[in-house]
C-alpha positions as CSV (number, residue, x, y, z in Angstrom):
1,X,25.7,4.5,32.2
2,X,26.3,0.8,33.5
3,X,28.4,-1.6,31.7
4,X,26.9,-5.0,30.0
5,X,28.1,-7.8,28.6
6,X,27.2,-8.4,25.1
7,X,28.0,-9.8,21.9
8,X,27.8,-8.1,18.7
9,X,26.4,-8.9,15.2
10,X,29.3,-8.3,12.4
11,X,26.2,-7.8,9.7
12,X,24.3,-5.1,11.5
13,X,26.1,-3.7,14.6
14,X,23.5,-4.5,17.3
15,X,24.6,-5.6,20.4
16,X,22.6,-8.4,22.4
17,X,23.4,-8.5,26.1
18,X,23.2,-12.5,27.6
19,X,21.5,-11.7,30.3
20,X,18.2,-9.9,28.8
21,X,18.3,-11.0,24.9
22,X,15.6,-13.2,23.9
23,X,17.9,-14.0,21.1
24,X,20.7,-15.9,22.7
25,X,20.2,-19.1,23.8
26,X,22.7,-22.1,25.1
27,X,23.6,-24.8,22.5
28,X,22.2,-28.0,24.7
29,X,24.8,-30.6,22.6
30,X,27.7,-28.0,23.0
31,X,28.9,-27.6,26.6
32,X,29.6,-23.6,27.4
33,X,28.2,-22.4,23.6
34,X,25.9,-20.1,22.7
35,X,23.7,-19.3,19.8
36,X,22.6,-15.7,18.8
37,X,19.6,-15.3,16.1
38,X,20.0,-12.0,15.6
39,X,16.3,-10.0,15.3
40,X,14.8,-9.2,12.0
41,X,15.2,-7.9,9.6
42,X,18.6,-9.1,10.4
43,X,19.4,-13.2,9.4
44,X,22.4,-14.0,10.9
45,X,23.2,-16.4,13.4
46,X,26.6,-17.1,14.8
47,X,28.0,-19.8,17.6
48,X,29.7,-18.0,20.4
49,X,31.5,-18.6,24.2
50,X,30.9,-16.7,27.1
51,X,34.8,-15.5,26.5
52,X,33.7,-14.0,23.4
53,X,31.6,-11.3,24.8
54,X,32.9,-7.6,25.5
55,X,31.7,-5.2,28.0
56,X,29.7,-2.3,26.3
57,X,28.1,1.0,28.2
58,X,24.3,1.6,27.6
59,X,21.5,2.6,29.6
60,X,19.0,0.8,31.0
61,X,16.3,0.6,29.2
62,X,18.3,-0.3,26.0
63,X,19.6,-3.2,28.5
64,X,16.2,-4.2,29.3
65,X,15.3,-4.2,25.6
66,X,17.6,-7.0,24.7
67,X,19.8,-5.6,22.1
68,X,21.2,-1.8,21.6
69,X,21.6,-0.1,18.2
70,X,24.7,1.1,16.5
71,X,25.0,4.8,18.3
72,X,23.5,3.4,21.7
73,X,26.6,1.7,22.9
74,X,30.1,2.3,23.8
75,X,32.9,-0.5,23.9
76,X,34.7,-0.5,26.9
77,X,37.7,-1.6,26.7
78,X,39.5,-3.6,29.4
79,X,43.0,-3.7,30.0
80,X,44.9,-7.0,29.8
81,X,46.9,-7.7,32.7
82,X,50.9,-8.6,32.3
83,X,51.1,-12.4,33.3
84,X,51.8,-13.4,36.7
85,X,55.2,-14.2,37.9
86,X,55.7,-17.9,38.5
């Protein structure tokens, strides 16, 4: 399955990807933040950065949908890399 970025809803688990959720949009008076109204019955909304999002495994047509449900994603996590001699 291909890897997404997405950012996840602490109330119910879903997972919105950037590029397909009609749910996130940019914050117009706050440079590089994002907004996520997550979809009902579910009212939270929380104020996020790009940086915030993690890369998560789901197929395609949960992709395409938007969001993914708790059971169709997997977190993938990424390695942090030593810093860089000087």
């Amino acid at each position: 399955m291909p890897v997404h970025m997405g950012i996840m809803c602490e109330r119910c688990r879903k997972v919105h990807f950037i590029a397909t959720s009609r749910s996130i949009k940019p914050i117009v008076s706050m440079a590089g933040m994002y907004r996520l109204k997550c979809t009902p019955p579910c009212p939270e909304v929380r104020d996020f950065r790009k940086d915030n999002m993690r890369p998560y495994r789901v197929s395609e047509d949960v992709f395409r949908s938007g969001y993914a449900k708790e059971g169709e994603y997997e977190l993938v996590e990424v390695a942090k890399q030593p810093p860089q001699g000087r």
